[in-house]
PDB file of N, CA, C and O in Angstrom:
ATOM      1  N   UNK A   1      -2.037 -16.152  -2.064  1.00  0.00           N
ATOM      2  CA  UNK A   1      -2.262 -14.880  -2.677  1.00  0.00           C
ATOM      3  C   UNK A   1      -1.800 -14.906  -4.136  1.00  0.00           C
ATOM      4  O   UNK A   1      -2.575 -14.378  -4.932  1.00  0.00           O
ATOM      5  N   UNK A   2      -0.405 -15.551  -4.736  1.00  0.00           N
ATOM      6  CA  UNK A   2      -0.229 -15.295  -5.517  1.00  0.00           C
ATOM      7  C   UNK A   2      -0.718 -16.465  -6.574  1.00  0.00           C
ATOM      8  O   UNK A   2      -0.413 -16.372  -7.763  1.00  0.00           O
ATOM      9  N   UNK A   3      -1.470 -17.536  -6.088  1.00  0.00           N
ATOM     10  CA  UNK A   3      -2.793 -18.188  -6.829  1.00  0.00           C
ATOM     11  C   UNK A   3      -3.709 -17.204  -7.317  1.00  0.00           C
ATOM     12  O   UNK A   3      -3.885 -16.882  -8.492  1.00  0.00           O
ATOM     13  N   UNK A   4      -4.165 -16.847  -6.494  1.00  0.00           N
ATOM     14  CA  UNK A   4      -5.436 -15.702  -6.903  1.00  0.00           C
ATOM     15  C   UNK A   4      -5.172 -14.693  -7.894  1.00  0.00           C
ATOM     16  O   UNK A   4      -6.001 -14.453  -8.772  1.00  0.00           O
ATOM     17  N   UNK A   5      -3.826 -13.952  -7.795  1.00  0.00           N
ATOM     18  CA  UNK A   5      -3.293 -12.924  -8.185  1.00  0.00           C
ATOM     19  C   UNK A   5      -3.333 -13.709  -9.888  1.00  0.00           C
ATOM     20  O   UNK A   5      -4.066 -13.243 -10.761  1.00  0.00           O
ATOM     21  N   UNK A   6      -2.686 -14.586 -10.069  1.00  0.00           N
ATOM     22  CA  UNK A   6      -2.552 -15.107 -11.258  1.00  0.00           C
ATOM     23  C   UNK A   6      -4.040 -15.636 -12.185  1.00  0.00           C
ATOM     24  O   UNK A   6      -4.057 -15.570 -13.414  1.00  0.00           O
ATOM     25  N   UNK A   7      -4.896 -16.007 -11.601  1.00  0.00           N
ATOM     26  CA  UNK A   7      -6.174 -16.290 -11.692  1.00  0.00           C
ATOM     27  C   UNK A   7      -6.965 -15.037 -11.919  1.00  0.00           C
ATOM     28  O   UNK A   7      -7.743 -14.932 -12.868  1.00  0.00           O
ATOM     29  N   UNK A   8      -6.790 -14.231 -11.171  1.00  0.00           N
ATOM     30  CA  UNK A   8      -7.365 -12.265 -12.059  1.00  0.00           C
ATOM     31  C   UNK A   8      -6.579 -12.256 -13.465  1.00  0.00           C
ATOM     32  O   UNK A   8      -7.045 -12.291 -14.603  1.00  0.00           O
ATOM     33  N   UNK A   9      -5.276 -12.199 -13.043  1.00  0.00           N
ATOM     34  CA  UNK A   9      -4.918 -11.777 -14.461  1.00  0.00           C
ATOM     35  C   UNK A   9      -5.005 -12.869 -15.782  1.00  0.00           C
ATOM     36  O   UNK A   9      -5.052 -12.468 -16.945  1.00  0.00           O
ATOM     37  N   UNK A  10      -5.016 -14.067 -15.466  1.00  0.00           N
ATOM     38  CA  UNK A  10      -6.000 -14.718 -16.758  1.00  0.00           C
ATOM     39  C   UNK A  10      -7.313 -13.953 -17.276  1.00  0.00           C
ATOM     40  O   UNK A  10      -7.480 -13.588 -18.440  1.00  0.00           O
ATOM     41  N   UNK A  11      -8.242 -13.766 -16.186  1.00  0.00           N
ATOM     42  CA  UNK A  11      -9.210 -13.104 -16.324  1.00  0.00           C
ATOM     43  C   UNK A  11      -8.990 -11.800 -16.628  1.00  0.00           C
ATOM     44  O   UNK A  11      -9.930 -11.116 -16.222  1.00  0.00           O
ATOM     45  N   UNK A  12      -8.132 -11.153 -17.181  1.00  0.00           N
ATOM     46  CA  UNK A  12      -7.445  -9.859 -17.869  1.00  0.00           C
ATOM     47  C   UNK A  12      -8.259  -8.833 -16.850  1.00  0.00           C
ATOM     48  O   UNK A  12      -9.101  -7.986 -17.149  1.00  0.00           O
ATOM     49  N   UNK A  13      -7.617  -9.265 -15.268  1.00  0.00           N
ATOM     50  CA  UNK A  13      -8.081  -8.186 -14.750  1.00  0.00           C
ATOM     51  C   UNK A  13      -7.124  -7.407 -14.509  1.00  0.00           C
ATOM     52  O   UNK A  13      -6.030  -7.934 -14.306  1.00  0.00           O
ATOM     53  N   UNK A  14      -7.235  -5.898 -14.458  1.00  0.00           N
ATOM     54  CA  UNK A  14      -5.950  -5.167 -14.534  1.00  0.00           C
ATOM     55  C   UNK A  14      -5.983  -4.183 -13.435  1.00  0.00           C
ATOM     56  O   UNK A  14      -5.115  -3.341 -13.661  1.00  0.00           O
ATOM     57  N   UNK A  15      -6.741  -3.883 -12.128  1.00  0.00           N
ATOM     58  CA  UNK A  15      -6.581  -3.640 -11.455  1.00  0.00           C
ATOM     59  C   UNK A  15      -7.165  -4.062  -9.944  1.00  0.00           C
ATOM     60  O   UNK A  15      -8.342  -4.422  -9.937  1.00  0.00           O
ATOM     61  N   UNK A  16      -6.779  -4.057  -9.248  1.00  0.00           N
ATOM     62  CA  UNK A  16      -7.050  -4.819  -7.787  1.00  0.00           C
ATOM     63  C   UNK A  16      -7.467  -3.300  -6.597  1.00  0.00           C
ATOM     64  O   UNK A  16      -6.570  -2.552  -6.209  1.00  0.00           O
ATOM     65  N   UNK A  17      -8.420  -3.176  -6.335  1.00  0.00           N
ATOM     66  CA  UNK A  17      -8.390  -2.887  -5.067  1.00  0.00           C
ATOM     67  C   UNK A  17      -8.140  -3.656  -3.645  1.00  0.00           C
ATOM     68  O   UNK A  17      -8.795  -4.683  -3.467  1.00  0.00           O
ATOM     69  N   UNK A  18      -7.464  -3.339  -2.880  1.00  0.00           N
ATOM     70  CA  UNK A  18      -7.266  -3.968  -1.544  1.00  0.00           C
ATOM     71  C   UNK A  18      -7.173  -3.205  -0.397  1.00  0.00           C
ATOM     72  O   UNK A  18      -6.352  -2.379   0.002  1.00  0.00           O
ATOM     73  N   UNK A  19      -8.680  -3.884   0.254  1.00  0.00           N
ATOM     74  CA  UNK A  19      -8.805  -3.190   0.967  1.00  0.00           C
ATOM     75  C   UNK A  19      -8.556  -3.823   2.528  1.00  0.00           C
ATOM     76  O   UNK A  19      -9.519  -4.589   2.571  1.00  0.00           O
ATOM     77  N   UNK A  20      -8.127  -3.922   3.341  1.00  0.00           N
ATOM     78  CA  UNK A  20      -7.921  -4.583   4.627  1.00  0.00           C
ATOM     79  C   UNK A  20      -6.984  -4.013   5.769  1.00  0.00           C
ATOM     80  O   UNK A  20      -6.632  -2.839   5.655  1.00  0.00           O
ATOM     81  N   UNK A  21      -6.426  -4.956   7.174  1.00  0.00           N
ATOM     82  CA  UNK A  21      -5.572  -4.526   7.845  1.00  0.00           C
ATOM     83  C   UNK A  21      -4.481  -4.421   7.505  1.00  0.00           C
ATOM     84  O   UNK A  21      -4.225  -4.555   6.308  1.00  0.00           O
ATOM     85  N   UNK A  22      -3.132  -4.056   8.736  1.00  0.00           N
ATOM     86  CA  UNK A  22      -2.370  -4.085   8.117  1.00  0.00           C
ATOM     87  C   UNK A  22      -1.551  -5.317   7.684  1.00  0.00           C
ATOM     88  O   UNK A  22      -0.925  -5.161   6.636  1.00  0.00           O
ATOM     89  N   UNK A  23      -1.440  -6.491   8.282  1.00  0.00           N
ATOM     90  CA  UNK A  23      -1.642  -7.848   7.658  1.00  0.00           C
ATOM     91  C   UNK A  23      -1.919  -8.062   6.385  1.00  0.00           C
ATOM     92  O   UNK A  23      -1.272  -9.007   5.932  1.00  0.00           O
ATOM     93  N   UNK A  24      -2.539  -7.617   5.727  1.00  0.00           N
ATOM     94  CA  UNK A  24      -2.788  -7.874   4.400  1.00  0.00           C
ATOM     95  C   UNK A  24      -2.291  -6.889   3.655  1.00  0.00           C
ATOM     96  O   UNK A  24      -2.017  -7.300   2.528  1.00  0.00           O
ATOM     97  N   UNK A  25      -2.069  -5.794   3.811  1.00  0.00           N
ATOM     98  CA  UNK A  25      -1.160  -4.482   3.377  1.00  0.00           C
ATOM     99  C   UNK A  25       0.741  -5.124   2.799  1.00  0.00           C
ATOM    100  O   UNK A  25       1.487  -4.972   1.832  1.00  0.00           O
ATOM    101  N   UNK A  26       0.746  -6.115   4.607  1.00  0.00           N
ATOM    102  CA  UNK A  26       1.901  -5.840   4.337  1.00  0.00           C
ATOM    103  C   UNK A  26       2.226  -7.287   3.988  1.00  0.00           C
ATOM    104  O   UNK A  26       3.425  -7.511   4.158  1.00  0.00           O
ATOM    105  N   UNK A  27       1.595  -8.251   3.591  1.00  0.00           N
ATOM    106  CA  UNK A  27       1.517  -8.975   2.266  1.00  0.00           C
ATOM    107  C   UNK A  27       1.763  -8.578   1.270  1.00  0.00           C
ATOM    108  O   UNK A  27       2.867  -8.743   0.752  1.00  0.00           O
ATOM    109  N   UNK A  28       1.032  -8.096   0.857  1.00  0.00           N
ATOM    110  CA  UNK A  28       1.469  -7.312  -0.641  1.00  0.00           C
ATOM    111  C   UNK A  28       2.520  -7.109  -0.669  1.00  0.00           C
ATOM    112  O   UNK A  28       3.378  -7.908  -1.044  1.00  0.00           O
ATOM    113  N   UNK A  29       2.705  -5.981  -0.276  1.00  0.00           N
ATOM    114  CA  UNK A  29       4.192  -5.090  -0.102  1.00  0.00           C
ATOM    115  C   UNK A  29       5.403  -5.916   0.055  1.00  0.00           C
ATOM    116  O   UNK A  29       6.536  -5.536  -0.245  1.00  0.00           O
ATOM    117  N   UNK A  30       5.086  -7.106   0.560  1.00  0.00           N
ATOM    118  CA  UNK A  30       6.033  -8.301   0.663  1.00  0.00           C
ATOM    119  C   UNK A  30       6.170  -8.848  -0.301  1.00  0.00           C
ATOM    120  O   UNK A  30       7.315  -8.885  -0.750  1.00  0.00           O
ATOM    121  N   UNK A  31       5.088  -9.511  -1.044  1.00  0.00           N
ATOM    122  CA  UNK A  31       4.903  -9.886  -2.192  1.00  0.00           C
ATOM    123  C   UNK A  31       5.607  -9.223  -3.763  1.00  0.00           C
ATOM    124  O   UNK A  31       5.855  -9.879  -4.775  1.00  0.00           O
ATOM    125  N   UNK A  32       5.743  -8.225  -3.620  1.00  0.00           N
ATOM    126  CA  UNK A  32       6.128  -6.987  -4.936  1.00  0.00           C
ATOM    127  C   UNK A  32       4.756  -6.858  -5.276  1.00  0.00           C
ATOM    128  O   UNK A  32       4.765  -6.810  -6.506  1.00  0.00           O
ATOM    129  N   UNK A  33       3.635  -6.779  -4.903  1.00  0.00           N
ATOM    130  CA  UNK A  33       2.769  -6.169  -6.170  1.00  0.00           C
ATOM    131  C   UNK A  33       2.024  -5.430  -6.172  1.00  0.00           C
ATOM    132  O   UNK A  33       0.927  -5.486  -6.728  1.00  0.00           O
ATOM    133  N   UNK A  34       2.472  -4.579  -5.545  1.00  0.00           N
ATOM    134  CA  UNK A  34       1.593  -2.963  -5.312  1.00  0.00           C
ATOM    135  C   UNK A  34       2.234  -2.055  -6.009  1.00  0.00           C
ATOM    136  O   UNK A  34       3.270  -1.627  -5.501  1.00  0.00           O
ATOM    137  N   UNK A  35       1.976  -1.723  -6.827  1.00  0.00           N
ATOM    138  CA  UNK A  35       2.129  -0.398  -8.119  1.00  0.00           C
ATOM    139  C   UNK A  35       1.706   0.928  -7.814  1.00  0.00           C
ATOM    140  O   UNK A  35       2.046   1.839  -8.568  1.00  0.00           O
ATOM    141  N   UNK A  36       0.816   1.218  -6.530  1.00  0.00           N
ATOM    142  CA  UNK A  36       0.121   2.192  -6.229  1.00  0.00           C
ATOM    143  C   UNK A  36      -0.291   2.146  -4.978  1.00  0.00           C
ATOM    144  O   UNK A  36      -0.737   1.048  -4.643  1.00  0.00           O
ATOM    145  N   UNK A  37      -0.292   2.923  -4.226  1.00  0.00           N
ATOM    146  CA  UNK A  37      -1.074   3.118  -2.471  1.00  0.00           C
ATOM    147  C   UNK A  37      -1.219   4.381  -2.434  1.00  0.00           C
ATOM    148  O   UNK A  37      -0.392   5.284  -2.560  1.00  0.00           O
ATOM    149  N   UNK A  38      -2.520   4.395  -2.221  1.00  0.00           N
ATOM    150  CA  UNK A  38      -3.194   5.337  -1.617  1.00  0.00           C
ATOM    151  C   UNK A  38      -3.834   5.543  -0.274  1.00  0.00           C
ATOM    152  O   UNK A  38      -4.977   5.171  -0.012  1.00  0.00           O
ATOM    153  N   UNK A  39      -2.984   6.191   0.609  1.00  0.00           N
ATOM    154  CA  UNK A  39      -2.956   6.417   2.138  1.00  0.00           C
ATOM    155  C   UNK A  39      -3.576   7.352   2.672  1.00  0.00           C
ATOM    156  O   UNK A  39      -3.416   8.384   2.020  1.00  0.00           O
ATOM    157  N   UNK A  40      -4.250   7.497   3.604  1.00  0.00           N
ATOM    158  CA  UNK A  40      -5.380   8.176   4.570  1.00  0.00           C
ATOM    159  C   UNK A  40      -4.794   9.258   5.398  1.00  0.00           C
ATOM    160  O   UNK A  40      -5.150   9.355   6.572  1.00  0.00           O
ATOM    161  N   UNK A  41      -4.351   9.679   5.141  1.00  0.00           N
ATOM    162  CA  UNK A  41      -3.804  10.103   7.305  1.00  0.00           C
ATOM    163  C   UNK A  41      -4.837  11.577   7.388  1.00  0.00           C
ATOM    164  O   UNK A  41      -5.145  12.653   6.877  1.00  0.00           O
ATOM    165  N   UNK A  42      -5.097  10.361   8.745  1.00  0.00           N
ATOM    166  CA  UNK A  42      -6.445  11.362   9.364  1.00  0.00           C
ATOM    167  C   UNK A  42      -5.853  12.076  10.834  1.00  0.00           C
ATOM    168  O   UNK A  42      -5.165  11.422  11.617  1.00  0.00           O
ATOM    169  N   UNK A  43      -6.177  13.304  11.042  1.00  0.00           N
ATOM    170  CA  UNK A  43      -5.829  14.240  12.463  1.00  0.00           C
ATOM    171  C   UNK A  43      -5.963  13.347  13.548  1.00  0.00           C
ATOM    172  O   UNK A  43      -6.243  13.971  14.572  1.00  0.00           O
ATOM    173  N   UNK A  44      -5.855  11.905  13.755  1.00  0.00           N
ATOM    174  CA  UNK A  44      -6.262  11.192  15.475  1.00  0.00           C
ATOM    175  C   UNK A  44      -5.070  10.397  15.886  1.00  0.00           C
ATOM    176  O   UNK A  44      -4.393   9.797  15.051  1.00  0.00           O
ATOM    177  N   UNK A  45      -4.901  10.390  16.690  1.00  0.00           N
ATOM    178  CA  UNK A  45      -4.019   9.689  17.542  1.00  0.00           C
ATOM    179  C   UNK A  45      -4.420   8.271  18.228  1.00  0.00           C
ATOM    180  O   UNK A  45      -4.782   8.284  19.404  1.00  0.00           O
ATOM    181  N   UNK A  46      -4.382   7.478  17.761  1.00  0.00           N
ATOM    182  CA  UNK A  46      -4.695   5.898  17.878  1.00  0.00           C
ATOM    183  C   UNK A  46      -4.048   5.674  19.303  1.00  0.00           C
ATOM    184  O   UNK A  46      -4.666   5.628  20.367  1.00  0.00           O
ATOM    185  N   UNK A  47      -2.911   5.567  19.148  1.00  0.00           N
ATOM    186  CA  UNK A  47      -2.276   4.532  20.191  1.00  0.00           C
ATOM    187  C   UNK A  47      -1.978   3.073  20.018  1.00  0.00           C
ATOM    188  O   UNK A  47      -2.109   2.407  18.992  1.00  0.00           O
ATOM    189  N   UNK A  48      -1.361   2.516  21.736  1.00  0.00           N
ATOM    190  CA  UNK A  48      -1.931   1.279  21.760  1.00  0.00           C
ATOM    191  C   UNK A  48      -1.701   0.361  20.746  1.00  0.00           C
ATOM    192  O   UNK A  48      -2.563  -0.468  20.454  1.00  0.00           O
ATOM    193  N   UNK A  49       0.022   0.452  19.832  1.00  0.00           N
ATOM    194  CA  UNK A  49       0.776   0.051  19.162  1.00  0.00           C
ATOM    195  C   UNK A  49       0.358  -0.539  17.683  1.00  0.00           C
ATOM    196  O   UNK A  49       0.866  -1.414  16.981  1.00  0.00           O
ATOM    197  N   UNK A  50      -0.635   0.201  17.533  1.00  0.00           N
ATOM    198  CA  UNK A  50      -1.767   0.054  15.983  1.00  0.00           C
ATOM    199  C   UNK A  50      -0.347   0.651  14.524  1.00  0.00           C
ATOM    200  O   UNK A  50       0.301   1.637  14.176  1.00  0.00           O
ATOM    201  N   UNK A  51      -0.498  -0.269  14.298  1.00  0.00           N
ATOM    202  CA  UNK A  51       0.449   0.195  12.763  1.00  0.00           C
ATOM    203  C   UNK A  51      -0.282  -0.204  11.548  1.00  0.00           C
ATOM    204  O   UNK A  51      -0.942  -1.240  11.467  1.00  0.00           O
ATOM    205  N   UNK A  52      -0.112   0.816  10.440  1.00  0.00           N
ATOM    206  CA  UNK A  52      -0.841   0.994   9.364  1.00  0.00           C
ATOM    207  C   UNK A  52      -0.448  -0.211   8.323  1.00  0.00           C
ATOM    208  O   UNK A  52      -1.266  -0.809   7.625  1.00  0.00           O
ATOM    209  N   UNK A  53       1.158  -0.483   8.360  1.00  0.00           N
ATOM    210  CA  UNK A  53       1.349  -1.925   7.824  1.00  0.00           C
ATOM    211  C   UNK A  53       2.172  -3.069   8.598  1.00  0.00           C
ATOM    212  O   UNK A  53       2.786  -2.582   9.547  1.00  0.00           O
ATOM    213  N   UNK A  54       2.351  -4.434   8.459  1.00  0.00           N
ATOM    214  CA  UNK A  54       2.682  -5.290   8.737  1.00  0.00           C
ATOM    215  C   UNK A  54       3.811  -5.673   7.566  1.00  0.00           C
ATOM    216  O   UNK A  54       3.793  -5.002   6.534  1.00  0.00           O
ATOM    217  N   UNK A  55       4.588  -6.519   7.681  1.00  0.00           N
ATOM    218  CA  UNK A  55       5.125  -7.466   6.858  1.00  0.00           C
ATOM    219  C   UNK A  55       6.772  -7.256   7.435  1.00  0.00           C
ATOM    220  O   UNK A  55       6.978  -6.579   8.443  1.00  0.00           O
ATOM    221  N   UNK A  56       7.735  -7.821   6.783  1.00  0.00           N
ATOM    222  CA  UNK A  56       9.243  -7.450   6.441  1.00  0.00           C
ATOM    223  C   UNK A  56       9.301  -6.482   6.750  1.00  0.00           C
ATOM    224  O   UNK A  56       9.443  -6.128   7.920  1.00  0.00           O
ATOM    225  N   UNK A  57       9.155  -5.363   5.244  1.00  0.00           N
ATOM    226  CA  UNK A  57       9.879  -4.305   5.944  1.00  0.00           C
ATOM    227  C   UNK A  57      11.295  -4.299   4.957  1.00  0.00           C
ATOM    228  O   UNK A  57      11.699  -5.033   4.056  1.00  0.00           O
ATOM    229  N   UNK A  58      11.776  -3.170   5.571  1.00  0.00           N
ATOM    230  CA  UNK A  58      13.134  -2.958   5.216  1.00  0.00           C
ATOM    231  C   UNK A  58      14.318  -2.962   6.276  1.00  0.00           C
ATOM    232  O   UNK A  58      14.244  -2.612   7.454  1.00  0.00           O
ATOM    233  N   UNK A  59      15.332  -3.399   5.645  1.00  0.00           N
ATOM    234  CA  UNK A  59      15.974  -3.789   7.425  1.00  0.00           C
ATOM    235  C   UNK A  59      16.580  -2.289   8.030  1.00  0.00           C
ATOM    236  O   UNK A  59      16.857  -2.088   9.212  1.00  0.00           O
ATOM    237  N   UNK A  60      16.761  -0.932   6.506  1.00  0.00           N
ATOM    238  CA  UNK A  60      17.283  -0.301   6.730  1.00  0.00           C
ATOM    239  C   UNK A  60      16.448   0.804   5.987  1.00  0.00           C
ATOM    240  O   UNK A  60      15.987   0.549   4.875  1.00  0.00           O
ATOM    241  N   UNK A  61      16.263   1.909   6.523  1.00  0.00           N
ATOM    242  CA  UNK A  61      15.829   3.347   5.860  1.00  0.00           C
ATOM    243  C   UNK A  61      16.159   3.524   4.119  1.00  0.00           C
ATOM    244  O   UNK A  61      15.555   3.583   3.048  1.00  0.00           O
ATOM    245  N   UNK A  62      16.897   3.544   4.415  1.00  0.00           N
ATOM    246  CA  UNK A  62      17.995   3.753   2.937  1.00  0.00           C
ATOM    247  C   UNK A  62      17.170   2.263   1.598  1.00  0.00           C
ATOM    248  O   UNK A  62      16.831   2.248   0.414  1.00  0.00           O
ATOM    249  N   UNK A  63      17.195   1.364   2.637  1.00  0.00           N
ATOM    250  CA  UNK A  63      16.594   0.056   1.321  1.00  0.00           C
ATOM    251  C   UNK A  63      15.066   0.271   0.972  1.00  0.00           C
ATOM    252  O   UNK A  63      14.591  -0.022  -0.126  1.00  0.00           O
ATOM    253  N   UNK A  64      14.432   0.749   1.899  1.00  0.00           N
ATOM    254  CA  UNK A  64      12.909   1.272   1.755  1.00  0.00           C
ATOM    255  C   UNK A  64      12.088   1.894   0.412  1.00  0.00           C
ATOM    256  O   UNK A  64      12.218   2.966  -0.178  1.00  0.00           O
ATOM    257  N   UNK A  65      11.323   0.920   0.225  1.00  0.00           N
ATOM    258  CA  UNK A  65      11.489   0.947  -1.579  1.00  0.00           C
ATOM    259  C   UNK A  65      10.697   3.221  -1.613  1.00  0.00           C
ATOM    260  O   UNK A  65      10.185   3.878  -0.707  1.00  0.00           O
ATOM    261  N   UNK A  66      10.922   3.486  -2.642  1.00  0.00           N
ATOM    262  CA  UNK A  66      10.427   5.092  -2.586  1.00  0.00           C
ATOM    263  C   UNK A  66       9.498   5.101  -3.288  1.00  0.00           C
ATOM    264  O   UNK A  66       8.820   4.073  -3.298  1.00  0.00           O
ATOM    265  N   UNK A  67       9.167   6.011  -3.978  1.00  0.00           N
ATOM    266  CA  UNK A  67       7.812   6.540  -4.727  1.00  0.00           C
ATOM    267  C   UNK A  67       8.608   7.088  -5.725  1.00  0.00           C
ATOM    268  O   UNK A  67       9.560   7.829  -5.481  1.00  0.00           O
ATOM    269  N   UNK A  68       8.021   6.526  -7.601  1.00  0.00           N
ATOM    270  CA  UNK A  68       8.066   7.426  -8.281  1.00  0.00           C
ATOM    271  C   UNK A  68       7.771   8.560  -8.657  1.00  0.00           C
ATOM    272  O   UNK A  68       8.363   9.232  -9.501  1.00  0.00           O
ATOM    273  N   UNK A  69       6.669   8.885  -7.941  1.00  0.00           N
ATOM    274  CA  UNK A  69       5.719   9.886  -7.875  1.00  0.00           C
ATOM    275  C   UNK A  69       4.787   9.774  -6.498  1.00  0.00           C
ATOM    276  O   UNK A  69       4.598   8.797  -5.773  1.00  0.00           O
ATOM    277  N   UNK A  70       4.283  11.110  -6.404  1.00  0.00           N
ATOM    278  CA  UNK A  70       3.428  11.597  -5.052  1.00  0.00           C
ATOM    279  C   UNK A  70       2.450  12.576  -5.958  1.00  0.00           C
ATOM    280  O   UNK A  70       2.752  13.310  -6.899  1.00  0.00           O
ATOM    281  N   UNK A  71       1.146  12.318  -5.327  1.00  0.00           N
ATOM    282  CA  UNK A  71       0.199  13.177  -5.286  1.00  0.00           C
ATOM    283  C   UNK A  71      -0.214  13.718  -3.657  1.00  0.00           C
ATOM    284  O   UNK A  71       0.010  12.996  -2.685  1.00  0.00           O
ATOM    285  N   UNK A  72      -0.788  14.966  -3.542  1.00  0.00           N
ATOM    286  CA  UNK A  72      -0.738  15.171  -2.243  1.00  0.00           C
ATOM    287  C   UNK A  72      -2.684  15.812  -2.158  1.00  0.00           C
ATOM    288  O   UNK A  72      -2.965  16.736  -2.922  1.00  0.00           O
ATOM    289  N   UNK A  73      -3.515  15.399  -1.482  1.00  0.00           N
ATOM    290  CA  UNK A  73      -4.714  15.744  -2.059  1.00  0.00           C
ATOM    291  C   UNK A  73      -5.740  15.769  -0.623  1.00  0.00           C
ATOM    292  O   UNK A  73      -6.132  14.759  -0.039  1.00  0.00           O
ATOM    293  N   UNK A  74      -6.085  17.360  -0.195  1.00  0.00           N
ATOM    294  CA  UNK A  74      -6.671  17.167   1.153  1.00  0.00           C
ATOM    295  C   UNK A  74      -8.085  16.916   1.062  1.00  0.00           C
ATOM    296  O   UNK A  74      -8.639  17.423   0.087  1.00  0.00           O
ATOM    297  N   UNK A  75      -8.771  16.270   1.833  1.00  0.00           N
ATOM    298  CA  UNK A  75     -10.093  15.839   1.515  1.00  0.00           C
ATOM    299  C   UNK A  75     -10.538  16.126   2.868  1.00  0.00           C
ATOM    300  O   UNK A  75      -9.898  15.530   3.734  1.00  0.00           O
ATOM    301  N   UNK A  76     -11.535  16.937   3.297  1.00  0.00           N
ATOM    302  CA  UNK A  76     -11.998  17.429   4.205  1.00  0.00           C
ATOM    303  C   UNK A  76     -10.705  17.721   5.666  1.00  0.00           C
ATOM    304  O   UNK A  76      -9.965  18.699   5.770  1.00  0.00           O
ATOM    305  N   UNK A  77     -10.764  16.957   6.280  1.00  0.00           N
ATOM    306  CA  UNK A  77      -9.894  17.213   7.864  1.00  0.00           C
ATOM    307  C   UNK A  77      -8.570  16.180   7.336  1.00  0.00           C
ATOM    308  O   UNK A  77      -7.488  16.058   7.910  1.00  0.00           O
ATOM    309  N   UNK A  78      -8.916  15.649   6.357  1.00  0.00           N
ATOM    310  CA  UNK A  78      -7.685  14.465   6.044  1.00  0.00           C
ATOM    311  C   UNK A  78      -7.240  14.757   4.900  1.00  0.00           C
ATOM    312  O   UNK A  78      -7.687  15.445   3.982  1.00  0.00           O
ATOM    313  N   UNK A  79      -6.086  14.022   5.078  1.00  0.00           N
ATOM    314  CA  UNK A  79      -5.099  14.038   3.554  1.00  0.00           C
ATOM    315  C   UNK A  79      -4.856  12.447   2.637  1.00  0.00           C
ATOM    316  O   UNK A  79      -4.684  11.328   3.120  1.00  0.00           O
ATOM    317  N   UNK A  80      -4.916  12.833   1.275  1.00  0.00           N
ATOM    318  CA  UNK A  80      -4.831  11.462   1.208  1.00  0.00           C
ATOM    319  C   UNK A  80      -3.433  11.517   0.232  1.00  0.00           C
ATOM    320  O   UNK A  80      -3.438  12.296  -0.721  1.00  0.00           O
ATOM    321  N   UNK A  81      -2.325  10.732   0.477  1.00  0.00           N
ATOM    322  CA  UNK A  81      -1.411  10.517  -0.407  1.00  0.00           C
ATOM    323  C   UNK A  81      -1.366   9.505  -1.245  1.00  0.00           C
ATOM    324  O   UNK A  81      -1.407   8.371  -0.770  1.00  0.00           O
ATOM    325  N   UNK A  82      -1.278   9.679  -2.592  1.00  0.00           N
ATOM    326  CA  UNK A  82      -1.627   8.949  -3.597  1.00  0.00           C
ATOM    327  C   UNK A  82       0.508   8.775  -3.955  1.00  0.00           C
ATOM    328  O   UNK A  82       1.301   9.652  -4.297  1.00  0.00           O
ATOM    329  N   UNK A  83       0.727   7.376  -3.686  1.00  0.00           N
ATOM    330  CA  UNK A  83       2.548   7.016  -3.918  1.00  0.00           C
ATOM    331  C   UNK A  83       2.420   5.977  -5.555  1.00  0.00           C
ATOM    332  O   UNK A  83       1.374   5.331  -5.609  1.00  0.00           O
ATOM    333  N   UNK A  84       3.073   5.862  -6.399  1.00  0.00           N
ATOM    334  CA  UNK A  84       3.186   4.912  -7.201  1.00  0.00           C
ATOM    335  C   UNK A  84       4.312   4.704  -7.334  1.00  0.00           C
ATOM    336  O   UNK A  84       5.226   5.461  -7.659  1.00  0.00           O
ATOM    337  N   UNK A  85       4.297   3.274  -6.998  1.00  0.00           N
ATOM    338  CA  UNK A  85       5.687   2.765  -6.285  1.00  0.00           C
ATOM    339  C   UNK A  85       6.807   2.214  -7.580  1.00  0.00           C
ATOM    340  O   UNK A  85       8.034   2.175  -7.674  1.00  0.00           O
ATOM    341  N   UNK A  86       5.710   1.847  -8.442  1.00  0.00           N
ATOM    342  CA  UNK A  86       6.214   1.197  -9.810  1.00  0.00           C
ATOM    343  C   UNK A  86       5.350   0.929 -11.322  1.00  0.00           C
ATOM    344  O   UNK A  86       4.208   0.520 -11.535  1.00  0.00           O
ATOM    345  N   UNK A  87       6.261   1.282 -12.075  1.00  0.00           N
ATOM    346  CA  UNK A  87       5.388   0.909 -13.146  1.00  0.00           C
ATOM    347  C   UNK A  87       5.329  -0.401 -14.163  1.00  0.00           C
ATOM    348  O   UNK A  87       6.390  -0.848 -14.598  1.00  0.00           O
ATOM    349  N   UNK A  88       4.000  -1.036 -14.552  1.00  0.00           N
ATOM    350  CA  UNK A  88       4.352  -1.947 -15.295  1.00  0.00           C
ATOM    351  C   UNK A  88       4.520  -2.185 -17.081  1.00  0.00           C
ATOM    352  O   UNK A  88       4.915  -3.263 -17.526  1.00  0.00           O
TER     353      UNK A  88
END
C-alpha cells in the first residue's frame, strides 16, 4: 500500500478515494493516512458479526484517535458523517 501511496503522490495526486471492506478501511487507519472519513450509517441491522472496520485498533477508548471536526448531514433515511481526522 504504501508503494502505491507514494507512486500517486509523485504523480501530484492529492486525493484518494477508498472505497472497499472493512479490511481495507482498516489498513489505512493502520497505516496513518486517512485525513478524512466519510461514514454511512443506514437504519438496518446487519448482524452476524459484520464490522464496518478491521485493523489494530486502539487498545483503549481513551487512545482512539478523535476528529478534528464533524459534519453531520442526513441524506434521505441515512446519515452521513463527514470526521477529519487530520490535517496536512
Amino acid at each position: 500500500m504504501q508503494a502505491a501511496l507514494d507512486e500517486l503522490g509523485a504523480r501530484d495526486v492529492q486525493q484518494l478515494l477508498v472505497e472497499g471492506g472493512a479490511h481495507l478501511a482498516g489498513a489505512f487507519l493502520d497505516a496513518g493516512e486517512v485525513d478524512e472519513m466519510r461514514v454511512f450509517i443506514a437504519p438496518v441491522i446487519a448482524g452476524g458479526g459484520q464490522v464496518a472496520v478491521e485493523g489494530e485498533g486502539a487498545e483503549l477508548i481513551t487512545d482512539a484517535p478523535r476528529a478534528l471536526h464533524t459534519t453531520v448531514e442526513r441524506i434521505e433515511d441515512d446519515v452521513l458523517v463527514t470526521a477529519r481526522l487530520k490535517e496536512w
